[in-house]
PASEBA-141135 format. One record per residue (C-alpha): residue in one letter; x, z, y. Coordinates in steps of 0.05 Angstrom, whole numbers, plus 5000, padded with zeros to 4 digits. Layout:
N
aXZY ...
REM end
This chain:
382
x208961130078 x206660780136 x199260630138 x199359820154 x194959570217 x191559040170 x188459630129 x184759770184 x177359460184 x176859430263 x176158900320 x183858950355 x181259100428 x188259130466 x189159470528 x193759480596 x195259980654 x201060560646 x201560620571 x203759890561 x210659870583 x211860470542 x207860250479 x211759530476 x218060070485 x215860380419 x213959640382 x220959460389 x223660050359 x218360020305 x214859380301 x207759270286 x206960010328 x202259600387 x198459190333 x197059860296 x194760130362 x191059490380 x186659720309 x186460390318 x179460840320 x178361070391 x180661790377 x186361660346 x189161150401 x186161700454 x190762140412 x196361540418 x195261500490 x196162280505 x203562180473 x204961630520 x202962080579 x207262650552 x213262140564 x211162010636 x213962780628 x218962990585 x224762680545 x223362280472 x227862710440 x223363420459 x216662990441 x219762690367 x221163370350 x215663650355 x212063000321 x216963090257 x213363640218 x206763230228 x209762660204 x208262340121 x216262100126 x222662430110 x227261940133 x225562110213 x231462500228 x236661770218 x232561390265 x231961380344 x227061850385 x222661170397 x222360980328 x220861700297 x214661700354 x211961030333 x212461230258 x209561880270 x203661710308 x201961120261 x202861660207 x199562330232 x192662490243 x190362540320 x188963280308 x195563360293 x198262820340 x195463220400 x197263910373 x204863650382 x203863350449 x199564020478 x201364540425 x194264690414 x187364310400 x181164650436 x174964750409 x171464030437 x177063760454 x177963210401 x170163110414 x170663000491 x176162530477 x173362140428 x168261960474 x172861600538 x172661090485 x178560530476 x181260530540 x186960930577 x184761380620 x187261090685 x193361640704 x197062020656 x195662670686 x188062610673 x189562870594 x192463370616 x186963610665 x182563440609 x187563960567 x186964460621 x179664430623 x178664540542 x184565150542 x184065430605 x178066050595 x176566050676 x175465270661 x169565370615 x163765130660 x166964600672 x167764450595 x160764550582 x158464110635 x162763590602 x160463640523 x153763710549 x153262980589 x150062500545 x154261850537 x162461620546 x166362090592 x170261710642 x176461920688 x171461950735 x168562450711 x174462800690 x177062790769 x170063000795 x168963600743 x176363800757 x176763820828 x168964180846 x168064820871 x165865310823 x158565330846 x157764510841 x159764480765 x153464370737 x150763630706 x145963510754 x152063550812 x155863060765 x151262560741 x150562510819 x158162340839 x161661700828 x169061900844 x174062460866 x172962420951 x165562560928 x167163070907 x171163330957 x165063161008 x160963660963 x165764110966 x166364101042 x158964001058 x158564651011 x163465031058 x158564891109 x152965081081 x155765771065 x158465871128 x152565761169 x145965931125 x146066631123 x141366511057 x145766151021 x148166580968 x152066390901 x145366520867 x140666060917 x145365550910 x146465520836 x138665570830 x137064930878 x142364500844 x139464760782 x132264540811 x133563820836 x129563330812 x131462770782 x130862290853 x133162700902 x140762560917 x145663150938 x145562861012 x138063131013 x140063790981 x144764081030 x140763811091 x135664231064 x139864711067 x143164631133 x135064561158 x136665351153 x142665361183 x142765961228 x149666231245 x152565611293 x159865651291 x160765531359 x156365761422 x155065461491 x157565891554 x149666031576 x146966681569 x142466901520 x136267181571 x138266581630 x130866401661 x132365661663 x135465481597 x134465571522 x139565441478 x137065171404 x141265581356 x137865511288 x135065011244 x128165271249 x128365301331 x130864511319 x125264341284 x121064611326 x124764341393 x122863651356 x115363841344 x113464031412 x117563411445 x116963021392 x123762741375 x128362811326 x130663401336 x130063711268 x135563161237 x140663371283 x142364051248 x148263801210 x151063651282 x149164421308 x152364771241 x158564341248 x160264501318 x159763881346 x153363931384 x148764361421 x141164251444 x138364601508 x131664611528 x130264651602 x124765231610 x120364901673 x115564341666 x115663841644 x120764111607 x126763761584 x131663681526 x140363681539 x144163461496 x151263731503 x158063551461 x163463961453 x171163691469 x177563771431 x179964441480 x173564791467 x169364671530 x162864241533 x159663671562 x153263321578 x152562661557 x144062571552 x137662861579 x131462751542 x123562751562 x118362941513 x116662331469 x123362051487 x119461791555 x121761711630 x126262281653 x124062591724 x131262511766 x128963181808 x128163571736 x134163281712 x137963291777 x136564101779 x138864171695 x145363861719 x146464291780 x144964831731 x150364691665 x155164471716 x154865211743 x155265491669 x162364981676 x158664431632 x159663721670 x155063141649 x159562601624 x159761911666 x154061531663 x151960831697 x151361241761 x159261021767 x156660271792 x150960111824 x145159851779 x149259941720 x143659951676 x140359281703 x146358991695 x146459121620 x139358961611 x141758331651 x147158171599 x143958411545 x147559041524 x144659591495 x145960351488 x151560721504 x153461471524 x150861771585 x145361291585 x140161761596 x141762211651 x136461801697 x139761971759 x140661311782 x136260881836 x133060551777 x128261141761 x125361201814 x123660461812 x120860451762 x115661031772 x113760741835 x113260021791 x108360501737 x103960771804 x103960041834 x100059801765 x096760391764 x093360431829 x092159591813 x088659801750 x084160271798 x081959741843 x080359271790 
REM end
């Protein structure tokens, strides 16, 4: 016998997305199947919508038989492969229901489920990376990271714990990620990490996840890791004893590039330990700071100078770095020097920034020191 949908002491709460076109298939071959479903406990219509997803996959015929021997009913054998479905899962227990669909249960797994409430899960495929998870023994960490968070488990959660590396499966990684290309940016800012802190062991890393407090995001974790970084995937063509340059190749020489010119220096390591970029620091006073990029074939380029405190560049210092990386075949991208009084005629118009802004090699420079000695000298007299 058929338990009937007004048995059931519960709010109907209906729902929508993938299941319902197959669901309303199933009412018409059994009616009263959606407003059974539409009163059902939240395992048991979890358990209702794992079915469903198993049709996304296979053929109603292979699912109904292996519903039958769950089923209260004897009858199920004259009736079609939608109708013995509807009557079985409106008959069977969820255990049971999801031992036909998956051909096992997991320890947890009818807990975990439980828990993702009334609604669908939003692709059919996530019950079965939830199955995978529970059956799977490589899979356990992930598992246990899931029956240990506190509260509903979402596909979100499902996606994220499913799809981190190894080393990032831990709560305090997922209470911290809000969907699936998060967690393929932890993944790949993990990558990095390993591949260019020569500290960064499986261990170190499991133990600082395992450390974070309960403010500090995992953006500040791996720059604090990559504030280590010390094996730069790429290296400029300057050798390592020249007498005129010094090329920053580590975290800890960054930081303190950006303490004796004081800059920011130090927050640009993500930029060294990805390749992209590469500080110099020109050895004679008063001592300057390159900046060079690298380009799609390989080589490098210039594109700004720097003076301590971010101040006035000296056009005969930065004149003689230039001479110098463009011997080492390291050309200083085009700056305003390509029109006369480029850079008045931005302040002119208002326009601010740019790349290649900060070579100083133009005639403004030097008007302006002689501007500086002018008030200078003034000051003097006064």
């Amino acid at each position: 016998m058929v338990p009937s949908a007004a048995s059931h002491d519960i709010r109907p709460r209906s729902f929508s997305g993938w299941p319902l076109s197959t669901a309303v298939e199933l009412d018409a071959a059994c009616p009263s199947f959606l407003s059974f479903v539409f009163c059902g406990a939240a395992l048991k219509r979890q358990a209702i919508f794992s079915t469903l997803a198993a049709l996304t996959r296979e053929c109603p015929e292979a699912l109904a038989t292996r519903l039958r021997p769950f089923a209260l009913t004897d009858d199920l054998n004259h009736q079609t492969s939608f109708k013995q479905i509807a009557r079985a899962l409106m008959a069977t227990r969820a255990r049971e229901i999801l031992q036909a669909v998956f051909g096992d249960v997991p320890d947890g797994f009818l807990g975990v489920l439980s828990r993702i409430g009334d609604e669908p899960l939003r692709k059919p495929s996530l019950y079965f990376t939830l199955f995978e998870i529970f059956s799977d023994p490589q899979h356990r960490a992930r598992r246990d990271v899931l029956r240990q968070r506190s509260g509903s488990i979402t596909a979100t959660h499902i996606e994220v714990i499913s799809r981190l590396d190894p080393i990032l499966v831990h709560r305090n990684v997922l209470n911290r990620l809000y969907g699936a290309s998060q967690a393929d940016d932890a993944n790949a800012a993990l990558a990095l990490v390993r591949s260019t802190v020569s500290s960064a062991t499986d261990e170190t890393i499991r133990q600082s996840i395992e450390n974070l407090g309960e403010k500090t995001d995992l953006g500040a974790l791996f720059s604090r890791w990559l504030e280590k970084v010390d094996r730069p995937p790429v290296h400029l063509p300057v050798p390592e004893d020249d007498p005129d340059l010094a090329v920053v190749t580590s975290g800890v020489a960054m930081a303190s590039l950006g303490r004796r010119f004081r800059n920011c220096a130090a927050s640009r390591t993500l930029h060294l330990a990805q390749g992209a970029q590469v500080l110099l620091e020109w050895r004679h006073p008063p001592g300057l700071v390159a900046q060079c990029h690298r380009l799609t074939n390989g080589s490098w380029v210039l594109t700004e100078i720097y003076a301590k405190r971010n101040g006035l560049v000296d056009p005969e210092a930065a004149a003689a770095l230039r001479g110098k990386l463009e011997a080492l075949g390291i050309p200083a991208l085009c700056s305003e020097d390509a029109h006369p009084r480029t850079r008045g005629i931005m302040n002119l118009l208002g326009q601010w920034g740019g790349t290649g802004h900060r070579h100083r090699l133009n005639e403004m420079e030097p008007e302006l020191d002689g501007l500086e000695r002018e008030i200078a000298e003034a000051g003097e007299v006064v």
